[in-house]
N, C-alpha and C positions, 0 to 999 in steps of 0.2 A: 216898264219905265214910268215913274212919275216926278213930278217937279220934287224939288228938293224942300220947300215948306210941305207939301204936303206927305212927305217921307217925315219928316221931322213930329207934327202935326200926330203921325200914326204913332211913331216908336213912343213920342210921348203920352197918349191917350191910353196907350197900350202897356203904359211903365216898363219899358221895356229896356235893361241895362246894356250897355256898348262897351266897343272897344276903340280906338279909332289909331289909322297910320296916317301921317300925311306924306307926300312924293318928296324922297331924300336924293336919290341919284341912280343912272343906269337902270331903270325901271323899279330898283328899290323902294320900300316905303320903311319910314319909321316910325316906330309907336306914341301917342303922345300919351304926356301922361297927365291926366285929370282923376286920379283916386279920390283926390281931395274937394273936390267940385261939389258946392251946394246944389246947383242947378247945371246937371249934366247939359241938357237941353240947350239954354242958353250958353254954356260953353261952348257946344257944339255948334250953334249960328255962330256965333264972333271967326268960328277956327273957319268957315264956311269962307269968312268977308276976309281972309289974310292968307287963304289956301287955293291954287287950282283946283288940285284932285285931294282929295280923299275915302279913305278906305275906312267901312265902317263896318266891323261885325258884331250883329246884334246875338245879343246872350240868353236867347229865350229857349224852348223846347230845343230847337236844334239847332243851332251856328247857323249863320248866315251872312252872308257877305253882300255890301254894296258901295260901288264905286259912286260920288257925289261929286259930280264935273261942275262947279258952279259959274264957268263962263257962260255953259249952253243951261241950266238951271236943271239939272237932269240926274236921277239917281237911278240908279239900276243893277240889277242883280247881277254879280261876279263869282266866277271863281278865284280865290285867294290864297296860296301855296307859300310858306318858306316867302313871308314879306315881299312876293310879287304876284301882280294880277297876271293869270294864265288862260283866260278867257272871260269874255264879255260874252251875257247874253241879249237874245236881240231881242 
């Protein structure tokens, strides 16, 4: 787990491209869509400040998934299946 700037901080140092769901219903997420986004980054803080959860999977060597709870400021590694988180790790 690490705070959510500093999650942020890494994918960007690391030009690392995303994906991102925000919490739609019954444990669902849905995808948003920023194709068109100059600055992914800064997209992704604003979705941070108008979102509880979301779901970010980075597009780098290999998929990776992290859930971004920004009440508790806390990002951390998930598994993510069929637009739902199916476990958290600790």
């Amino acid at each position: 787990m690490k705070n959510i700037a500093e999650f942020i901080a890494q994918i960007e140092n690391d030009k690392c491209t995303y994906n991102a769901w925000v919490y739609a219903q019954n444990g669902s997420y849905k995808q948003l869509k920023s194709n068109n986004v100059k600055n992914r980054y800064s997209y992704l803080r604003e979705m941070i400040e108008c979102h509880l959860q979301i779901v970010v999977e980075l597009n780098n060597n290999k998929l990776e998934h992290y859930l971004l709870l920004s009440e508790i400021n806390v990002a951390t590694h998930i598994v993510f299946n069929n637009q739902k988180v199916t476990a958290i790790a600790a």
